[in-house]
C-alpha positions, -999 to +999 in steps of 0.1 A: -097-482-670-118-508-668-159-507-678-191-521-661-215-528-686-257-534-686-271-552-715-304-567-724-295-593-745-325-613-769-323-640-790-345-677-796-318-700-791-301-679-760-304-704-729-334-710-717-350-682-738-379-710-741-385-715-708-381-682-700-409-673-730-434-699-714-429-689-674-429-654-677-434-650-636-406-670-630-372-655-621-342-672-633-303-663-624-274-679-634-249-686-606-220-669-614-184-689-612-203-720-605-183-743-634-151-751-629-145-759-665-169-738-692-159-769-716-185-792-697-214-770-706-225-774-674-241-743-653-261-737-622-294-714-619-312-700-589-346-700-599-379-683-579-410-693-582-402-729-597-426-752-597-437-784-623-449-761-651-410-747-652-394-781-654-419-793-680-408-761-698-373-777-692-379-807-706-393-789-741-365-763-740-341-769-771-314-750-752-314-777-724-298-812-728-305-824-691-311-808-658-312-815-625-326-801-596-296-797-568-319-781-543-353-768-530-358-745-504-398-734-511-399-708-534-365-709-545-344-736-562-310-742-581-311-762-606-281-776-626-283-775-661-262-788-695-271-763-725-276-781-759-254-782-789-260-749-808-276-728-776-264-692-781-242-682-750-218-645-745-201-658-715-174-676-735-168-643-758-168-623-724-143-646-712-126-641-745-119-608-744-108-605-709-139-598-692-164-612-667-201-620-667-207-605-630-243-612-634-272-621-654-313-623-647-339-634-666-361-604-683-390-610-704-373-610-738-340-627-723-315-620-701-304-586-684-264-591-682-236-571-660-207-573-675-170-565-663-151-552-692-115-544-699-116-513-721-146-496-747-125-516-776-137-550-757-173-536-754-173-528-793-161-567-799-190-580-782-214-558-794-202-571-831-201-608-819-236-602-811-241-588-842-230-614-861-248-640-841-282-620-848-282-614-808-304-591-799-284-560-779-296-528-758-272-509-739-287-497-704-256-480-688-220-484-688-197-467-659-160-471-649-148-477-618-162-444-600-175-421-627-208-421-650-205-428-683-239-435-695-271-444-691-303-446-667-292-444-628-298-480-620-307-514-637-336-517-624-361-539-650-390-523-659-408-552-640-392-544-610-399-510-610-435-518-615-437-536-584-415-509-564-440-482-572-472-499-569-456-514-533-449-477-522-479-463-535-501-493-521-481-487-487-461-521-486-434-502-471-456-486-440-455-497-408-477-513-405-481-523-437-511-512-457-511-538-485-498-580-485-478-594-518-509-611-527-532-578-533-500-566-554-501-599-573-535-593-578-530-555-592-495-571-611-514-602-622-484-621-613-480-646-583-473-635-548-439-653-547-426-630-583-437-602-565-417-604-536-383-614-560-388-579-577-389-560-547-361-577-531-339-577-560-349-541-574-342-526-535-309-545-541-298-531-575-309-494-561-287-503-529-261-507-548-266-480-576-274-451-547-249-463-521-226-490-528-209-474-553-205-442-549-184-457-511 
């Protein structure tokens, strides 16, 4: 039966691993099936809380050829991007080995990954791929279809669980609400915008941890 598996993956030449060192409050997610051919190098990213300091991170990134920006709507953007020669990437080896890259969000080592896998054997070649490619590897869960295997009860970064907590325990979620997203920025010292992304992306992953799944 066929495997779901969470990984934090870490390593300098990873994509964007630069510019994801030097914009630590930015959130960055790759847009999954959005090349038809993996050969071009060519992938798309929906970024929050872009602004110039990102694309001048961009344009000293050694993972990054050329980028372009495809579209801005405030906050959020999507950027197209063409990885350079020697960039570290496991979608290929996924891809390899009959699986899928369902997902994969910045962190502030890397890149948090969900991965659809065929069978434990496949998720023991990719951990040895990264292995040899001195990738950096921690296992946060791994379930099959509807049964726990492993692991934590959601992927929820430790970021976004940071800014759940302190939103409940502020009162973000009262109504009305007791706290704005720019007094948790303040207590966070992050921006108002990277805030908002981790709530609204850790409520989704808990969604779909606590309900979705178990349907």
């Amino acid at each position: 039966m066929s495997l779901i598996a969470i990984l934090d993956i870490a390593h300098p030449n990873l994509a964007l691993t630069p510019t994801i060192d030097e914009c630590p409050e930015v959130s960055i997610q790759v847009v999954s099936h959005s090349t038809t051919d993996p050969e071009t190098g060519l992938f798309f990213f929906l970024v929050e809380g872009a602004d110039e300091t990102f694309e001048l991170a961009l344009e000293d990134d050694h993972t990054v050829t050329a980028w372009t920006l495809i579209d801005d709507f405030g906050s959020t953007r999507v950027y197209r991007l063409e990885h350079a020669e020697g960039t570290k990437l496991i979608s290929p080896k996924t891809a390899g080995i009959g699986g899928l890259m369902l997902n994969a969000e910045s962190n502030d080592r890397g890149w948090t990954v969900r991965l659809h896998l065929p069978d434990r054997e496949a998720l023991a070649t990719l951990w040895e791929f990264c292995e040899t490619e001195d990738i950096s590897v921690e296992l946060h869960r791994v379930f099959r279809q509807d049964e726990w295997v492993d692991g934590p009860a959601t992927d929820v970064t430790d970021e976004q669980q940071a800014a759940l907590v302190n939103a409940y325990e502020e009162g973000y979620f009262e109504e009305p609400r007791e706290t704005s997203l720019e007094e948790l920025a303040t207590r966070l010292d992050i921006s108002p915008t990277a805030v908002g992304g981790r709530i609204r992306r850790g409520m989704g992953k808990l969604v779909e941890a606590t309900l979705f799944e178990e349907r």
